[in-house]
C-alpha positions, 0 to 999 in steps of 0.5 A: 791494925791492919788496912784489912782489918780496918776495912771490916771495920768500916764495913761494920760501921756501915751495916749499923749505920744502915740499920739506923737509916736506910739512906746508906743502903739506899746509896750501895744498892742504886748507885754501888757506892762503896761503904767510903763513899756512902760515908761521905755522902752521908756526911756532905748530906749532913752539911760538914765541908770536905775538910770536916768530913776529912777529919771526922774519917781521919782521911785527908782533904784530898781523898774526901774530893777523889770520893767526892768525884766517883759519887758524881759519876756514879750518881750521875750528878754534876754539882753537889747541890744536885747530889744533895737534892737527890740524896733528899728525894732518897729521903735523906738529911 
């Protein structure tokens, strides 16, 4: 499988994953999260560490904290505690 191939994949996944909670539509629409990182974010939301969200998407520890670094630009936090704090008012984990 080719890397486009998988990114339809992802993308996919991310539509389903929308259909059942609104939170990653939420992150596209207000903070144009890309669909990796509204993964992530929703997966940090979920309480894992950077090394299990890593596992769990079959990325690499450091590629979880580059994501990590654009949704606090993007998010316009500073800290994960902030992010997880406006995750929770966007009606999150």
């Amino acid at each position: 499988m080719g890397k486009a191939e998988r990114g339809r994949g992802r993308g996919q996944a991310l539509q389903r994953a929308q259909a059942d909670h609104p939170l990653p539509a939420q992150l596209h629409e207000k903070f144009s999260l890309t669909a990796a990182e509204t993964r992530v974010a929703c997966l940090l939301a979920e309480g894992l560490s950077y090394g299990e969200i890593g596992d769990r998407l079959g990325v690499s520890y450091h590629t979880v904290h580059s994501h990590m670094k654009a949704i606090h630009q993007k998010m316009g936090v500073a800290t994960n505690l902030r992010l997880l704090a406006l995750i929770r008012e966007l009606g999150g984990k």
